[in-house]
Every structure is written in C-alpha cells, then in structure tokens.
LUMLOKE-571566 format. One record per residue (C-alpha): residue in one letter; y, z, x. Coordinates in steps of 0.5 Angstrom, whole numbers, plus 2048, in hexadecimal, padded with zeros to 3 digits. Each point is the difference from the previous one (the first is absolute). Example, Ala and Ser with C-alpha at 12.3 -4.5 7.8 and 13.67 -1.06 7.14 Angstrom:
BEGIN
A7F7810819
S8077FE802
//
This chain:
BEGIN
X8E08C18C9
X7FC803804
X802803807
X7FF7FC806
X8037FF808
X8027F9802
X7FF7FF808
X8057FC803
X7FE7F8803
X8017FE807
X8057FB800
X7FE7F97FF
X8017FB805
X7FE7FA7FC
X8007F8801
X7FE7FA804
X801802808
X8028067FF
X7FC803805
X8077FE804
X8028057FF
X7FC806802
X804801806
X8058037FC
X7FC8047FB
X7FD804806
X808801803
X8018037F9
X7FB804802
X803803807
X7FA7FE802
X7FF7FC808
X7F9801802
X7FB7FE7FB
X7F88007FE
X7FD7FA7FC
X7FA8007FD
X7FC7FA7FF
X7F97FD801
X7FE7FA803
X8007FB7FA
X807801800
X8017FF807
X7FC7FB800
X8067FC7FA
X805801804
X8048067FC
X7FF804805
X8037FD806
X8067FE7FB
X8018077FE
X801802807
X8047FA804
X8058027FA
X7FF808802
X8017FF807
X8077FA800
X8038067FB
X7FE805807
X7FB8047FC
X7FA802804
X7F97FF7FC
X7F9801802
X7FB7FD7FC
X7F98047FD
X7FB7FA7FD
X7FA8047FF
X8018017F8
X7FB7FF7FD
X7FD7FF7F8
X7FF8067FC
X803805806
X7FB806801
X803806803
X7FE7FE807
X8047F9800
X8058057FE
X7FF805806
X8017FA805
X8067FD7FD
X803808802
X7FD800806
X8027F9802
X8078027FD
X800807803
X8037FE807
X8047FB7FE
X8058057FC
X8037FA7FB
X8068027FC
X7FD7FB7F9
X7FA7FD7FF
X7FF7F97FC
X7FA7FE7FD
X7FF7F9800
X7FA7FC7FC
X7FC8037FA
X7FF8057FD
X7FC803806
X8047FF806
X8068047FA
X7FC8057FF
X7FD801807
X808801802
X8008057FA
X7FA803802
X803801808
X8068027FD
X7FE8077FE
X7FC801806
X805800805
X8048057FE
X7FC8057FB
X7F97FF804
X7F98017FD
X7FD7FA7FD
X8007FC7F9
X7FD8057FC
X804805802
X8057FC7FB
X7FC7FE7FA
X8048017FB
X808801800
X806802804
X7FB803804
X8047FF806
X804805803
X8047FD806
X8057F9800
X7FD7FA800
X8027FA804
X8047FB7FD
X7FB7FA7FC
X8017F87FF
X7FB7FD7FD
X8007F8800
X7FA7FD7FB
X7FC7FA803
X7FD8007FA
X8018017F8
X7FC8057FC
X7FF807803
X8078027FF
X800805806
X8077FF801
X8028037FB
X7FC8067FF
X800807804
X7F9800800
X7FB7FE807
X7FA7FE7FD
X7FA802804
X7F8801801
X7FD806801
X7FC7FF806
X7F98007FF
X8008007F8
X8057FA800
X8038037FA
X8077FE7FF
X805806801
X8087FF7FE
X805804805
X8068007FD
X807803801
X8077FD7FF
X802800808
X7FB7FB800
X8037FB7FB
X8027FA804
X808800801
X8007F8800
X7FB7FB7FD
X8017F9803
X7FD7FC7FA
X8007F8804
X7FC7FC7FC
X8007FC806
X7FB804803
X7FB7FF7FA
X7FF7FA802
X7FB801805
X7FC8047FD
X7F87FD7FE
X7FF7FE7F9
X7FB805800
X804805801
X8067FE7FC
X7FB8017FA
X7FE807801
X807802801
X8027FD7FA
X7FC8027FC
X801808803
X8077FF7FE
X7FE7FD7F9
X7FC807800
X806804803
X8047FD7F9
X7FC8017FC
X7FD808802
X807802801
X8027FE7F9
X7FC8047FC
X7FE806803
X8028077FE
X805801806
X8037FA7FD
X8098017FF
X8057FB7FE
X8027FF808
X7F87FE801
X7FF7FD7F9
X8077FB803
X7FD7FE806
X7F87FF7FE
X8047FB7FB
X8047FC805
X7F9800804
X7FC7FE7FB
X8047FA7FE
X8017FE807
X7F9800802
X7FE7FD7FA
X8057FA802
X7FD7FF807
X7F98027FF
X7FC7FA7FE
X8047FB805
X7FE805805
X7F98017FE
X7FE7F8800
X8047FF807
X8057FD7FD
X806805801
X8077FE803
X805804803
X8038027F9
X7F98027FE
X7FE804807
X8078037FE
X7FF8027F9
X7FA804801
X802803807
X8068037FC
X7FB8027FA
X7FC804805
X805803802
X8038027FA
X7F98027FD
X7FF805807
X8068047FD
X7FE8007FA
X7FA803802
X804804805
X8048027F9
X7F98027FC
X7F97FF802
X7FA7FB7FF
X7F98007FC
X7FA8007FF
X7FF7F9802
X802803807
X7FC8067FF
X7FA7FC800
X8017FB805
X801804805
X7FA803800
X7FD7F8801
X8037FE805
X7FD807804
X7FA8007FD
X7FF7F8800
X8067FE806
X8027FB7FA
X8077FE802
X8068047FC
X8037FB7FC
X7F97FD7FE
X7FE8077FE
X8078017FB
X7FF7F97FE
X7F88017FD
X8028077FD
X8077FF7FD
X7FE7FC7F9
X7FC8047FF
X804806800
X8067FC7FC
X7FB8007FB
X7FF8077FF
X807801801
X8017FC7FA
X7FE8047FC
X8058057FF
X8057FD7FD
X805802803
X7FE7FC806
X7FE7FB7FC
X8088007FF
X8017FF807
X7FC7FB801
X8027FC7FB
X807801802
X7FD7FD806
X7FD7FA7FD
X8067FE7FD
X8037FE808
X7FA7FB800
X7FF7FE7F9
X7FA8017FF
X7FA807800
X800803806
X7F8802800
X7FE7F8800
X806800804
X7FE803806
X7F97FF7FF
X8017F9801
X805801806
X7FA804803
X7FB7FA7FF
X8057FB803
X7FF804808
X7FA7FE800
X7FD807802
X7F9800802
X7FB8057FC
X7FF806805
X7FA803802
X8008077FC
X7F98027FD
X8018037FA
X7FC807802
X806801803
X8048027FA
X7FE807800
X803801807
X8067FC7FF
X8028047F9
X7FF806804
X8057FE806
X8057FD7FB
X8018067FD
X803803807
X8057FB800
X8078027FE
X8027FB7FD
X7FB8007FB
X8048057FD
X8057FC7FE
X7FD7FB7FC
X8028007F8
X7F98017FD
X7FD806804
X7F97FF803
X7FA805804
X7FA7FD803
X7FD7FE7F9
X8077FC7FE
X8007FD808
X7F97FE7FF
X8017FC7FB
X8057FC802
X7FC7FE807
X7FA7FE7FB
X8057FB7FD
X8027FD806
X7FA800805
X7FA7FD7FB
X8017F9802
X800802807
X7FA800804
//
C-alpha cells in the first residue's frame, strides 16, 4: 500500500436545529468574544440574527462582519482583518457558503501571521497560531467546513489560489439541514453539483488512500440520493440533509487527497468568463470522467460506484447535469488556447489520474465548448 497522511475532521454537529447548540461548541472552545463572518443573503434569511441571539442568552459577545463576498479576493480578505483587527476576538464563525467560510479562513491567517493571501499559497505556510474556527454551511456543496484550505483569488488575475494550513481547519462544523432550506434554487443547484465534483474528483485522484477513498464513497452515495429532488426543487429536509452531509464529507475527502482536472479547467472559466464555480465544474466533469475512464483501474472506481446507483455512472451524471438545466454559457472557443495554458497552473491539475499538458487541456475544452456560442 502506498504511504499516506490522514487529517483529522472537524467534529460534526449534525442534524435538524442543531444550530441550538452553538452556544456550547464555542464554550468548548473557552472562547467569549467572537467574530461571525456572513453576507447580506444570509442576514437577509434570518440565520444570522438566530446565531447571535443563541451567542448572547449563552453570554458570549459577538460582533457581526457581513461583507463576504462570492469568490473572495485578497482584498475582501484584507477588510475582514482590518474590520477584525480592533476587535481582538478569541474564535471566529463562518456562517453561510462557502465564501463567507473562506473569508473567515482567509482573515484567520491574516490576524496573526500578516501579509497577504498570497504569502499562504501553498501549505502550512503560517508560522504563528490561528484563532479557533466554527464553520456553520448555509449551503450544501463547497465542503469548506471540512478543509483546511481558504480558497481564494488573486486579486487582478482573478485566478484562485488554495492557502491552506492544519490550525485553519474548522474545530466544529454545525451541519443543519435546516439552514438549507432558504437557499434560492439556483444556488442549491450549483452547490450540489460542486459537491457531486468534489465526490467524484477525491475518488480517484492520485493522492487518493483508504481514509479519502471511505469518505468519497459515503459522499457519493448520499449526493447521489439527494441530488435530483434537489435539482428539480422537490427536495425535503431529509433530502437537504443527505446532501448537506455528503458535501460535508466530500470536503474531507478532499481534505484528505485532492481534486482534478475537472477543477483545474473549471477554474480558469470562472476567471476568464466569470462563470459561476458549480457551472463551470458541471460543464467540464463528464468530460474528464470520460478521459479517466479509460485507465481501467478508475474505471474500476467508477463501476464500484456505479453499483451504489445501479446503473453507469457517465450516462448518469451526464443526465443528472442536464436535469439543472444550466444554461449554455457564452465562452468563444478562440479562447481555448488560453484557458488550457491557464489550466496547467492549477494545482489540482496535478492530480488528476490521466496527466495532462496544454495539448490534453485543449482538447478537453474543445469537447465541452463547441456547442457554446
């Protein structure tokens, strides 16, 4: 067997109205002075205002910070510092998706390592202590509860840089289902089909390992039971549950392994043509599903988790895809050329099964955009 490290995974809160206990998973923490990071969306449901009215009958003070933003730059990052410099709080809580978790993320390595984003691309690059992290998902996809890593971009380039370190991995997760249920369907649809990715990608990447391997098959099976209610709006609180967990647990088994090249192409889109996250992943993962297969021993993976839904995972996925609905996104094929160069800077690229350079990245692309105008 080949040698690998397992990271360890928040502690899970999971279940219907379990943001009650919040309160007691920051006692836990010895912490009395918190910063919850959110955005107006989320102020906007009625989730922030809960969070805090259970903080403060428990006695601990709270400030609220609303300015996330989607797809943090490093300057969205630097105002969260600055806005939490003053405060000096003893624990942070990233309440929403997963932007407002990794504009929490983010400002925790700021407040006490300095510098910017950039100085953290990479791994454990972070010399100094972190404050302990809460991350409470509002939404059910990005899995950044459970990873160690603040995904952000560049600014200027827009191009999406992961910071991780193990002191940014979130001590608790909060997983209500409950606080899924305002999410707009088109939101729910993207996220869903990050996580399915997320499933997926960590499943048969090269830095996959028996403890990844254990939860990208539990995520795949949850997601794959929740994913078409979710995506025809006919989810209920079970359903929001399942696929709130799966995400969850994808965003370990990442933590534990890695992506792909389905996310290696993808982010490039969404810098280059601002097209959303979950959209971009959705456009280019049946394609690299179909390139991976043909090493049979991922085709091996993949049967195994065909067997979980009973019949072929390609036609599978590529019907669940089309069950969203997506619309067909305004990219020019001219482009190609650049986004395959841009591709191969992405780190997760590196992991994916079949290598690819430029040429291999080209002609994934070209699969996926010709019917785009």
């Amino acid at each position: 067997m080949t040698p690998f490290d397992a990271r360890p995974s928040p502690r899970l809160v999971f279940g219907p109205g379990r943001l009650a206990e919040l309160p007691d998973c920051v006692a836990v923490l010895g912490a009395k002075n918190v910063l919850l990071v959110t955005d107006p969306g989320i102020v906007a449901a009625g989730h922030v205002a809960r969070a805090t009215a259970l903080l403060e009958a428990a006695g601990i003070a709270v400030t609220v910070y609303q300015g996330s933003h989607v797809n943090p730059t490093e300057s969205d990052i630097e105002a969260c510092r600055s806005f939490a410099a003053d405060l000096r709080p003893d624990a942070l809580i990233g309440l929403g998706g997963g932007s407002s978790m990794d504009t929490a993320k983010g400002c925790n390595f700021l407040l006490h390592n300095g510098g910017r984003m950039s100085d953290y691309r990479g791994y454990g690059l972070a010399k100094q202590a972190m404050l302990p992290f809460i991350a409470i998902p509002t939404t059910a996809g990005t899995g950044s509860e459970c990873q160690s890593y603040a995904v952000v971009s560049q600014d200027g380039s827009h191009e999406k840089m992961a910071c991780g370190d193990p002191k940014a991995l979130a001590r608790v997760a909060i997983l209500d289902p409950e606080l899924t249920l305002s999410q707009p369907r088109s939101v729910a649809t993207l996220t869903a089909l990050d996580a399915l990715s997320h499933a997926l990608e960590s499943a048969v990447c090269t830095k996959r390992n028996p403890v990844s391997s254990a939860y990208s098959g539990e995520a795949f099976r949850l997601i794959a039971s929740a994913i078409r209610p979710v995506l025809d709006g006919s989810a209920d609180l079970d359903t929001r549950g399942r696929m709130l967990l799966g995400a969850a647990l994808a965003g370990s088994a990442i933590e534990n392994s890695m992506l792909g090249a389905a996310h290696a192409t993808a982010n490039p889109l969404t810098a280059r043509f601002d097209l959303a996250h979950g959209h971009a992943v959705a456009l280019m993962l049946p394609h690299v599903v179909r390139l991976n297969a043909t090493v049979p021993a991922i085709a091996a993976i993949y049967d195994k988790l065909s067997s979980q839904i009973g019949v072929p995972l390609l036609p599978w996925l590529e019907e669940t895809i089309a069950l969203a609905q997506l619309p067909l996104p305004a990219i020019d094929p001219a482009a190609i050329p650049e986004l395959a160069e841009a591709a191969t800077h992405q780190w997760t690229g590196r992991f994916n099964p079949v290598p690819l350079d430029t040429a291999g990245f080209a002609q994934l692309y070209t699969a996926a955009i010709p019917s785009c105008p």
